[in-house]
Backbone as CSV, one residue per row, in Angstrom:
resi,resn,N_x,N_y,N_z,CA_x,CA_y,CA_z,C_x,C_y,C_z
1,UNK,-4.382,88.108,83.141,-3.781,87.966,81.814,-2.327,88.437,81.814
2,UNK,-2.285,89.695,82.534,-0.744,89.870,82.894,0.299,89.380,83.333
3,UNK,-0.180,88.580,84.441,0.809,87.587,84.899,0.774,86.480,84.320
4,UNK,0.108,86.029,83.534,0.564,84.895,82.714,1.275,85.146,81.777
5,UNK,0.997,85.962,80.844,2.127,87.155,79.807,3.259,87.188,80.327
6,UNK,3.354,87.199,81.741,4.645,87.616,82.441,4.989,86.156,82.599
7,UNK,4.581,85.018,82.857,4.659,83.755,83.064,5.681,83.001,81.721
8,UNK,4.944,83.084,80.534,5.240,82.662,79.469,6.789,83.471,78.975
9,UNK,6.880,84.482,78.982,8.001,85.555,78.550,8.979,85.158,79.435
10,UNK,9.299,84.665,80.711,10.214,84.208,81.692,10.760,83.007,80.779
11,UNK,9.225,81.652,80.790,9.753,80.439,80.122,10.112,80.522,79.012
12,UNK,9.740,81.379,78.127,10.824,81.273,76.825,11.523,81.895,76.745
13,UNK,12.139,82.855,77.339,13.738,83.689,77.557,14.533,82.586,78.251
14,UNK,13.921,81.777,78.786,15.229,80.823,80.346,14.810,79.706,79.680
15,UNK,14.396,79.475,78.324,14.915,78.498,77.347,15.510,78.611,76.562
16,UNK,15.862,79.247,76.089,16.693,80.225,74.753,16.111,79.907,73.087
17,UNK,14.942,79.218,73.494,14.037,78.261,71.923,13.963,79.116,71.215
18,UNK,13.757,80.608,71.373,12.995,81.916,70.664,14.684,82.446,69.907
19,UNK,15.717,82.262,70.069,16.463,82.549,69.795,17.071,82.245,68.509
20,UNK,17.095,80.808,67.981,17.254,80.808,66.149,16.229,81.179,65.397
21,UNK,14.922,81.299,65.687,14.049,81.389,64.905,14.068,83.088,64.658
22,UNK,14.178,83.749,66.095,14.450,85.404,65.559,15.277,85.493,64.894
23,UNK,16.752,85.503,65.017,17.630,85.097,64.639,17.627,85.010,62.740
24,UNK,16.809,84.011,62.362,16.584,83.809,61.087,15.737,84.816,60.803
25,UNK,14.480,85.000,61.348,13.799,86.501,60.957,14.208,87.367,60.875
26,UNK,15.634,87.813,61.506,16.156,89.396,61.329,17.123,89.206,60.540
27,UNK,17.821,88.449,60.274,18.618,88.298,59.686,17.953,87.971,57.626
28,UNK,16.905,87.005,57.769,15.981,87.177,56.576,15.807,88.650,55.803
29,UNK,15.432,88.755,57.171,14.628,90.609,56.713,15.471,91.923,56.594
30,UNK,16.875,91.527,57.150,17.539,92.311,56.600,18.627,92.278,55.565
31,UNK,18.384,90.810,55.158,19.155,90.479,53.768,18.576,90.972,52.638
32,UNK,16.921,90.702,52.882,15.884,91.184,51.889,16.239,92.979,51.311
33,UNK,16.404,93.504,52.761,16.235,95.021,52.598,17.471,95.571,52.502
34,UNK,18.302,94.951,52.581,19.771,96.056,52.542,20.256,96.380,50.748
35,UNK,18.949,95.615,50.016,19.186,95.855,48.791,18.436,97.087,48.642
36,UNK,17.868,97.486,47.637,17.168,98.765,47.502,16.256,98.143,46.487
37,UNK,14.938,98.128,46.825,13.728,97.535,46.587,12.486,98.118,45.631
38,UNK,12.400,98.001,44.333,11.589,98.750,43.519,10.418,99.373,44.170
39,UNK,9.242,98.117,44.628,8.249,97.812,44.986,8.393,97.545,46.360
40,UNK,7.564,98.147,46.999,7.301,98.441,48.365,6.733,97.285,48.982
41,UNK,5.587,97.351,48.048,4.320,95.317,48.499,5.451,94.456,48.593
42,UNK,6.210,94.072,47.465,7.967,93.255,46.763,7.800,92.812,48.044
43,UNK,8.731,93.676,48.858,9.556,93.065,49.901,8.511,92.795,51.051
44,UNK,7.070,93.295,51.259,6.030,93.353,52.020,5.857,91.873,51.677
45,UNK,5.733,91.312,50.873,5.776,89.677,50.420,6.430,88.584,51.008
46,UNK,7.949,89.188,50.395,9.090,88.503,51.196,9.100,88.387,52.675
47,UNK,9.186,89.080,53.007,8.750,89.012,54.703,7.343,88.339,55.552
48,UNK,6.977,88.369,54.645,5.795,87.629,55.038,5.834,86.324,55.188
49,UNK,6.538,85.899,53.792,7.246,84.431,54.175,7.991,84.318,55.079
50,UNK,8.604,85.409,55.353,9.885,84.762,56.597,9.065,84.783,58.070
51,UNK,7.728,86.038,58.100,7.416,85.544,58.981,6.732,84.144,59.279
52,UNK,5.641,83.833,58.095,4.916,82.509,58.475,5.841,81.726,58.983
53,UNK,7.234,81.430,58.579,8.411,80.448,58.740,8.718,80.951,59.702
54,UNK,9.025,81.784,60.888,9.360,81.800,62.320,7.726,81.436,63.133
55,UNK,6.935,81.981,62.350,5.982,81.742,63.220,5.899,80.243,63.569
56,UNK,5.564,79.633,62.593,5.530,77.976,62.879,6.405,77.712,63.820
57,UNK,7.919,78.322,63.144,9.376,77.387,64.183,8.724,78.266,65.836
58,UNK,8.453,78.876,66.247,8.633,79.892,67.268,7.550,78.999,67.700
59,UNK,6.265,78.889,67.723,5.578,78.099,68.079,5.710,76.572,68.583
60,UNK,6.567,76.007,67.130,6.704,74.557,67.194,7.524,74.362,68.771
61,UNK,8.620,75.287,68.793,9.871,75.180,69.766,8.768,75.124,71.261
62,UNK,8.082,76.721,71.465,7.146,77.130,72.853,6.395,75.581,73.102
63,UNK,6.161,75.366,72.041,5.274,73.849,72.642,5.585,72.843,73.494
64,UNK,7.246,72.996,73.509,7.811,71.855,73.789,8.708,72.289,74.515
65,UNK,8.225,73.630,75.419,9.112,74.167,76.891,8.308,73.617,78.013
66,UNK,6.698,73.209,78.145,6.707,73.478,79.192,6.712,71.325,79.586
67,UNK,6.470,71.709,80.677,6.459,70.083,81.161,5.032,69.821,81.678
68,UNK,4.825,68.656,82.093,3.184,68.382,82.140,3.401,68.969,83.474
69,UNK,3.619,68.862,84.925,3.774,69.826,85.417,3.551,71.105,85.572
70,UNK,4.617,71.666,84.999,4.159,73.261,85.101,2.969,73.764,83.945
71,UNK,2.362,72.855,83.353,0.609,73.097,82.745,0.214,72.701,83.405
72,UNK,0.121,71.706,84.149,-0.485,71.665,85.118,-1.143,72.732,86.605
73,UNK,0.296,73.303,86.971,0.529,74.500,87.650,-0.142,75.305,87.538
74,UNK,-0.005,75.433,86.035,-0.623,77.125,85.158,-2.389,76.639,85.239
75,UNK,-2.686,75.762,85.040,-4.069,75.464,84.590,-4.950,75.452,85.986
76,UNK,-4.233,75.123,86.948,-4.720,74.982,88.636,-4.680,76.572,89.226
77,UNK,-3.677,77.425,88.784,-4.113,78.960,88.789,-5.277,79.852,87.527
78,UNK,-5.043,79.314,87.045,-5.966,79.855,85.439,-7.695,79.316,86.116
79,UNK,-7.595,77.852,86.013,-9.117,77.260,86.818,-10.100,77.652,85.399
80,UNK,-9.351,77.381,84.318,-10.490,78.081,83.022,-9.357,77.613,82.081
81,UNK,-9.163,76.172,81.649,-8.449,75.783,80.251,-8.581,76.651,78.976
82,UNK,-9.797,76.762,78.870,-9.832,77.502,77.096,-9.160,78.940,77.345
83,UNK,-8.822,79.340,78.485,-8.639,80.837,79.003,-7.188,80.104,78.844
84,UNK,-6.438,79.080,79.239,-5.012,78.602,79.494,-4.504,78.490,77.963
85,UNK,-5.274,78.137,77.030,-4.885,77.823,75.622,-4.694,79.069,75.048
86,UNK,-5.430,79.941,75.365,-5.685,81.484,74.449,-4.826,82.576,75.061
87,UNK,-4.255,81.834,76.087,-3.095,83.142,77.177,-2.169,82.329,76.018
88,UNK,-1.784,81.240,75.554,-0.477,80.768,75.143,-0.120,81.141,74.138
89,UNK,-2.002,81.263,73.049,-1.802,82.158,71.673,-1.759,83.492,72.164
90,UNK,-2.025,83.641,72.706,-1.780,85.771,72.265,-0.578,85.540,72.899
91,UNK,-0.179,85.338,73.981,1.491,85.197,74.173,2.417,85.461,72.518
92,UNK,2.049,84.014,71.610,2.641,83.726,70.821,2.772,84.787,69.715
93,UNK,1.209,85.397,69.329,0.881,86.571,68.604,1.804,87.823,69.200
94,UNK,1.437,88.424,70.102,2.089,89.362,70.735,4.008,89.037,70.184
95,UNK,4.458,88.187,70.903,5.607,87.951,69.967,5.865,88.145,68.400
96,UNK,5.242,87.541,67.649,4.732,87.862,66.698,4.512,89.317,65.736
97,UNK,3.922,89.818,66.836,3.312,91.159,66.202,4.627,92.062,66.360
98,UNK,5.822,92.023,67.241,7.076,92.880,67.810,7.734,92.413,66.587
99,UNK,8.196,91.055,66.423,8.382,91.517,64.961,8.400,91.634,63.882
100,UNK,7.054,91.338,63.632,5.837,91.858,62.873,6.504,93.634,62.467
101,UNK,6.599,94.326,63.905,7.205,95.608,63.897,8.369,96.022,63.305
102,UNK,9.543,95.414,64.079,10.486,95.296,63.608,11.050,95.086,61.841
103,UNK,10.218,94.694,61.142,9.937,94.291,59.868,9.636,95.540,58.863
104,UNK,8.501,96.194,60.092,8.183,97.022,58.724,8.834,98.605,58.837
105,UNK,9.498,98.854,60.152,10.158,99.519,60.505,11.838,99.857,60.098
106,UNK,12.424,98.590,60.137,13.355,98.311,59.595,13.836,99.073,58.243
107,UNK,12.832,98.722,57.571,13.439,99.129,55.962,13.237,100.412,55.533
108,UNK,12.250,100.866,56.212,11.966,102.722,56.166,12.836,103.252,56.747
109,UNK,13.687,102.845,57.957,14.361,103.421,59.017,16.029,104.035,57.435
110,UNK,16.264,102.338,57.028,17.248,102.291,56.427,16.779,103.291,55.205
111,UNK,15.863,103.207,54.647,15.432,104.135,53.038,15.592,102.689,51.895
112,UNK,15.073,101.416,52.288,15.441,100.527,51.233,14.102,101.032,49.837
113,UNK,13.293,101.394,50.022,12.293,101.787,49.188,12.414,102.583,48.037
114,UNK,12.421,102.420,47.182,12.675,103.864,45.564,11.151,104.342,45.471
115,UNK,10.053,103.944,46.028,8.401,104.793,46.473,8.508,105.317,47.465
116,UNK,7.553,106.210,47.570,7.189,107.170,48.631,6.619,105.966,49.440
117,UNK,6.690,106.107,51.160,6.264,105.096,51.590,4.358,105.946,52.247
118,UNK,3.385,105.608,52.390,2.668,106.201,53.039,2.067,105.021,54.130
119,UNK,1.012,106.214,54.824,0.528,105.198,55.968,0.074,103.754,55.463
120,UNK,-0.823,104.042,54.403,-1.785,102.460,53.838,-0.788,101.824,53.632
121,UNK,0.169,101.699,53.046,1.528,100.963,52.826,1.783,100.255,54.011
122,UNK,2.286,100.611,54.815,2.528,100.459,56.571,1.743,99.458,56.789
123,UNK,0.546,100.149,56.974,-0.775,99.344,57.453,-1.141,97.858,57.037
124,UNK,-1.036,97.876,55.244,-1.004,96.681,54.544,0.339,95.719,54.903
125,UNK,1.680,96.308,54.837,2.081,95.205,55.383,2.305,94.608,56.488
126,UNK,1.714,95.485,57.898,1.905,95.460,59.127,0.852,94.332,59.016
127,UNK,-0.173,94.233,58.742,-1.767,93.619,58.961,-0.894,92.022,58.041
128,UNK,-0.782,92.368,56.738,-0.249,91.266,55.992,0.246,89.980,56.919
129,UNK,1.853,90.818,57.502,2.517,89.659,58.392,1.785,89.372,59.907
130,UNK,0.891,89.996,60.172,0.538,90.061,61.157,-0.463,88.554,60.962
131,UNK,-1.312,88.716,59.834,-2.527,87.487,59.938,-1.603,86.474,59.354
132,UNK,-0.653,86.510,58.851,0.102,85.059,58.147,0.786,84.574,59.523
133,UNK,1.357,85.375,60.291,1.816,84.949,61.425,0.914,84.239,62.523
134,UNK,-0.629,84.415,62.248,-1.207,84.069,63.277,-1.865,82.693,62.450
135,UNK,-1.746,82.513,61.113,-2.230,81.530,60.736,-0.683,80.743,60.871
136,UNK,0.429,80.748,60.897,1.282,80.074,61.299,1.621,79.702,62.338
137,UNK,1.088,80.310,63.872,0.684,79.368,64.896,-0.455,78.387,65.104
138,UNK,-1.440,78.956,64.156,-2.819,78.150,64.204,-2.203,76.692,63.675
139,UNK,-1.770,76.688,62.809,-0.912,75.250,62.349,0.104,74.429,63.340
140,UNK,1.026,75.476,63.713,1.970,74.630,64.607,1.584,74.079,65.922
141,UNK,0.226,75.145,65.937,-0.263,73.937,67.724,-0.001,72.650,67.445
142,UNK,-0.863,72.220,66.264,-1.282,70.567,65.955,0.108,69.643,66.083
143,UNK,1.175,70.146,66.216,2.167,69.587,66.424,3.107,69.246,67.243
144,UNK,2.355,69.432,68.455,3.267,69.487,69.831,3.411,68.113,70.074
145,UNK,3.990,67.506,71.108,4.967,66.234,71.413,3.508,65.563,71.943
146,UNK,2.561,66.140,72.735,1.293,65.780,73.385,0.342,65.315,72.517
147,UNK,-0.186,65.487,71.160,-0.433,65.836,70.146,0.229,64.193,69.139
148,UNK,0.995,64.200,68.538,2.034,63.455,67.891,3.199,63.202,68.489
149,UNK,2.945,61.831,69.232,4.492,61.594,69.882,5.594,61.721,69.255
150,UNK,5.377,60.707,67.581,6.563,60.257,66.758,7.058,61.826,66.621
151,UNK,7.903,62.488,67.314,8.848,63.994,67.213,9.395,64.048,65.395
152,UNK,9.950,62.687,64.620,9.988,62.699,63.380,9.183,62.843,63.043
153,UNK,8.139,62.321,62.816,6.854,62.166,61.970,6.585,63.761,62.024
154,UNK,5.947,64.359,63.004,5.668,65.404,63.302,6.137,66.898,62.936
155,UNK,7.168,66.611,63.017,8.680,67.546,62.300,8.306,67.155,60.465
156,UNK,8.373,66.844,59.933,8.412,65.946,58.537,6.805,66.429,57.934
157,UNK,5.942,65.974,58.569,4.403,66.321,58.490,4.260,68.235,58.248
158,UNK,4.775,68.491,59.676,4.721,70.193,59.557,5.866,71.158,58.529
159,UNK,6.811,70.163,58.538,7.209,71.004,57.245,6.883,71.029,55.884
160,UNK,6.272,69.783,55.794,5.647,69.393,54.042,4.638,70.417,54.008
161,UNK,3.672,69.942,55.502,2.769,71.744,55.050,3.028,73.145,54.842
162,UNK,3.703,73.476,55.548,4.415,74.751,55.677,4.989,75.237,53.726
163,UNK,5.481,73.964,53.364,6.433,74.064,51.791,5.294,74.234,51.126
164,UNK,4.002,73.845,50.933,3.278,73.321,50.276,2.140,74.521,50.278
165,UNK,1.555,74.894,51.566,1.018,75.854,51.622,1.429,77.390,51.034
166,UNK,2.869,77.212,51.150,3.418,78.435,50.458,3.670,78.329,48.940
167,UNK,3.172,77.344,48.681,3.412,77.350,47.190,2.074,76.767,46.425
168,UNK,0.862,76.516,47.156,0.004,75.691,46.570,-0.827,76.454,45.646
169,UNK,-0.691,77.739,45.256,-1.385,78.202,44.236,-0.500,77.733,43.069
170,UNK,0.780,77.823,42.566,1.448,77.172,41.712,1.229,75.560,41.354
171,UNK,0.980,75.183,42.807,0.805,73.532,42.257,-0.338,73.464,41.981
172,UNK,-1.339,73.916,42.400,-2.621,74.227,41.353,-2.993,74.336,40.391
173,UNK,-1.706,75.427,39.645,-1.712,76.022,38.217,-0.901,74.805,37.466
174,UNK,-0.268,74.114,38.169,0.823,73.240,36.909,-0.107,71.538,37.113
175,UNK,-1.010,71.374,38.220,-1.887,70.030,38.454,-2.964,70.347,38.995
176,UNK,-3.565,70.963,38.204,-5.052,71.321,38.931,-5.931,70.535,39.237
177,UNK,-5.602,68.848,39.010,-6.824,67.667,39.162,-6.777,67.634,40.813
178,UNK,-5.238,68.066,41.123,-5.549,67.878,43.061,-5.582,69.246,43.821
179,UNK,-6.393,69.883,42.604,-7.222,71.370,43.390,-7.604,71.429,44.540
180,UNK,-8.340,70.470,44.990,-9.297,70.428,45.827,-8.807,69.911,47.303
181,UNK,-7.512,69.143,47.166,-6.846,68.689,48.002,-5.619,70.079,48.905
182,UNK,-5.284,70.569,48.041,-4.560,71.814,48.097,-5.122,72.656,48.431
183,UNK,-6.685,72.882,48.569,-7.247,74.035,49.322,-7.616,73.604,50.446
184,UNK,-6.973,72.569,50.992,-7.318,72.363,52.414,-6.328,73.046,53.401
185,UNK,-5.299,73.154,52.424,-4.142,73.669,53.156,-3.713,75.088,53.850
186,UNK,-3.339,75.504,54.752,-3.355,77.018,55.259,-3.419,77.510,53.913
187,UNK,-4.035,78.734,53.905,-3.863,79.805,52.902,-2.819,80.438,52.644
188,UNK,-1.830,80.370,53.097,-0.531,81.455,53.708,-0.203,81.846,51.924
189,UNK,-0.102,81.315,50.972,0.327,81.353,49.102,-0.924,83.010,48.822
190,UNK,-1.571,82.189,49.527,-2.854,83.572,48.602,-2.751,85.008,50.099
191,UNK,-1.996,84.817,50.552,-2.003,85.827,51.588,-0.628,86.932,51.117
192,UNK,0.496,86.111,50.961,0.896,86.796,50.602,1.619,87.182,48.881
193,UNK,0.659,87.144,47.870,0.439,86.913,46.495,-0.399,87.462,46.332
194,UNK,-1.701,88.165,47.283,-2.614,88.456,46.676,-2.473,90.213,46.655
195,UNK,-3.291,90.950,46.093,-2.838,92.478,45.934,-4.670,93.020,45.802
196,UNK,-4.604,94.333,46.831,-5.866,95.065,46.957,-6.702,94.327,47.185
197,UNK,-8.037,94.159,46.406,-9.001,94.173,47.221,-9.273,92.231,47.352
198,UNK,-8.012,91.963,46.589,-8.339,90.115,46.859,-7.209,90.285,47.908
199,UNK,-6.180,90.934,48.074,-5.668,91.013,49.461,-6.775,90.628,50.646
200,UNK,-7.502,91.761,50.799,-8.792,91.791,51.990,-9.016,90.369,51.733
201,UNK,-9.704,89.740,50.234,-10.541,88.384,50.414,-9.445,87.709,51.324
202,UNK,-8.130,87.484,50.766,-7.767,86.779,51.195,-7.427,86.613,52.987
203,UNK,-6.797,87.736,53.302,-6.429,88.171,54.782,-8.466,88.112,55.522
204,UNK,-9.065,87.837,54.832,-10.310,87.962,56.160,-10.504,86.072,56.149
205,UNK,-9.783,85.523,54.698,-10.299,83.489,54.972,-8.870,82.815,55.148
206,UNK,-7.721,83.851,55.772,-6.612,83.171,56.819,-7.265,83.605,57.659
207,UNK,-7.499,84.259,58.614,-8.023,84.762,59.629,-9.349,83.459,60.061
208,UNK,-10.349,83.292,59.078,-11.336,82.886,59.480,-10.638,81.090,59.739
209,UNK,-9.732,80.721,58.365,-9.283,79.271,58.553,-8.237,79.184,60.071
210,UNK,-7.657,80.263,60.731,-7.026,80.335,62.061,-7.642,79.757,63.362
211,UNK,-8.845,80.810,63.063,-10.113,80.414,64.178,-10.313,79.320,64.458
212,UNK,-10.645,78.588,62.991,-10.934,77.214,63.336,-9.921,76.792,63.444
213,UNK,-9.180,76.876,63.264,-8.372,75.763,63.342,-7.554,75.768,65.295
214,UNK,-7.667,76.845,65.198,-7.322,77.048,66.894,-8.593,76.919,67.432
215,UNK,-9.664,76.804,67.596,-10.909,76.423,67.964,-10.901,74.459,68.233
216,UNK,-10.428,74.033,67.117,-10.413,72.764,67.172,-9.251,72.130,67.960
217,UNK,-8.300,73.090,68.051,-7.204,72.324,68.946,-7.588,72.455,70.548
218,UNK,-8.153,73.883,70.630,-8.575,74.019,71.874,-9.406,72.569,72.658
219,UNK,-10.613,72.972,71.520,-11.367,71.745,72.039,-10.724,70.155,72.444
220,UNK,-10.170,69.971,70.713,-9.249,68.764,70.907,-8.692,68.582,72.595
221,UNK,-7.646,69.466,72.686,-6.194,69.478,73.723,-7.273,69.292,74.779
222,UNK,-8.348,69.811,75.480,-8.900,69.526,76.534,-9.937,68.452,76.793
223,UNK,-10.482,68.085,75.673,-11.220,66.840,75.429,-10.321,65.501,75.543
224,UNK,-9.198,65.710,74.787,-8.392,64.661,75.197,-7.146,64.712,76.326
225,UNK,-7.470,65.804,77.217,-6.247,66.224,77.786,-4.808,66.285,77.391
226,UNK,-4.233,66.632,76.701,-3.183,66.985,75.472,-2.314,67.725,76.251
227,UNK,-1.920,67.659,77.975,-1.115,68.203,78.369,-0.572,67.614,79.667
């Protein structure tokens, strides 16, 4: 597992793909915080969006470093595909989760907060961006070049979701006849909108809609060979 960790971290540093999308995350997150912030959750929110939105881009980009080739390579040392798919997500997570860190560290470091900050605070928004981030790779697999050739289509498709998911509790509330259509969509709106103990509901059915949904690509990508 290590040396593939070590594998992946080479190819996306000696691509430079990881570079606007951080880029926009730190720069997001410290536009957010250099103000001085009533509410602690507030900006625990905001960031959350900025992560789902690198997560996707950070993902979308990794998809489309390697060449059939070097998966190939990787998969002839691995000798265990579903083991080759799940080194690429925690790769992606692990990224993710640093700054995931960086995020919640940041604004305590500076004092953007007018509350006392305590551990549960921390915890809630560490966990927060942490599962929105992982439901924002669970989405961007479905979009690799292997996957959906048309690169427009694909691009166009994943951003309508991305807009839509983050806002589909509102379009709910103002057209509720296409309720039902709108809850198909990542959860990412009720993840980070929701507060206490519908927090939990919500952060345990991103989590569970992730699974599947990375469950099905897995299967997909090797059933149809997708690489």
């Amino acid at each position: 597992m290590k040396a593939h960790l070590k594998y992946y971290y080479k190819v996306l540093v000696n691509s430079h793909k990881y570079i606007a999308p951080t880029l926009f995350f730190i720069i997001a997150v410290m536009s957010t915080y250099l103000a001085t912030i009533d509410r602690i959750f507030y900006g625990f929110q905001v960031s959350a969006i900025f992560m789902y939105i690198t997560a996707i881009w950070i993902t979308y980009n990794f998809n489309e470093i390697e060449d059939s080739t070097q998966k190939q390579l990787v998969l002839l040392n691995t000798n265990n595909e579903d083991k080759y798919y799940i080194m690429r997500i925690s790769f992606l997570f692990i990224f993710v989760l640093i700054l995931d860190l960086i995020s919640i560290i940041f604004p305590i470091f500076i004092g953007s907060f007018k509350e006392n900050v305590n551990i549960i605070d921390i915890l809630i928004g560490f966990l927060m961006q942490a599962v929105i981030g992982f439901l924002g790779i669970s989405v961007a697999n479905f979009f690799e070049s292997k996957i959906l050739k048309d690169r427009k289509a694909a691009l166009m498709i994943l951003l309508l979701i991305m807009v839509l998911s983050c806002i589909q509790g509102l379009v709910i509330k103002d057209q509720p006849a296409i309720k039902y259509v709108m809850l198909i969509l990542p959860p990412a709106y009720y993840v980070y909108q929701s507060e206490g103990m519908q927090l939990l509901i919500s952060l345990g059915g991103a989590l569970v809609y992730s699974f599947i949904l990375i469950f099905i690509y897995i299967k997909l990508s090797i059933k149809k060979k997708f690489w």
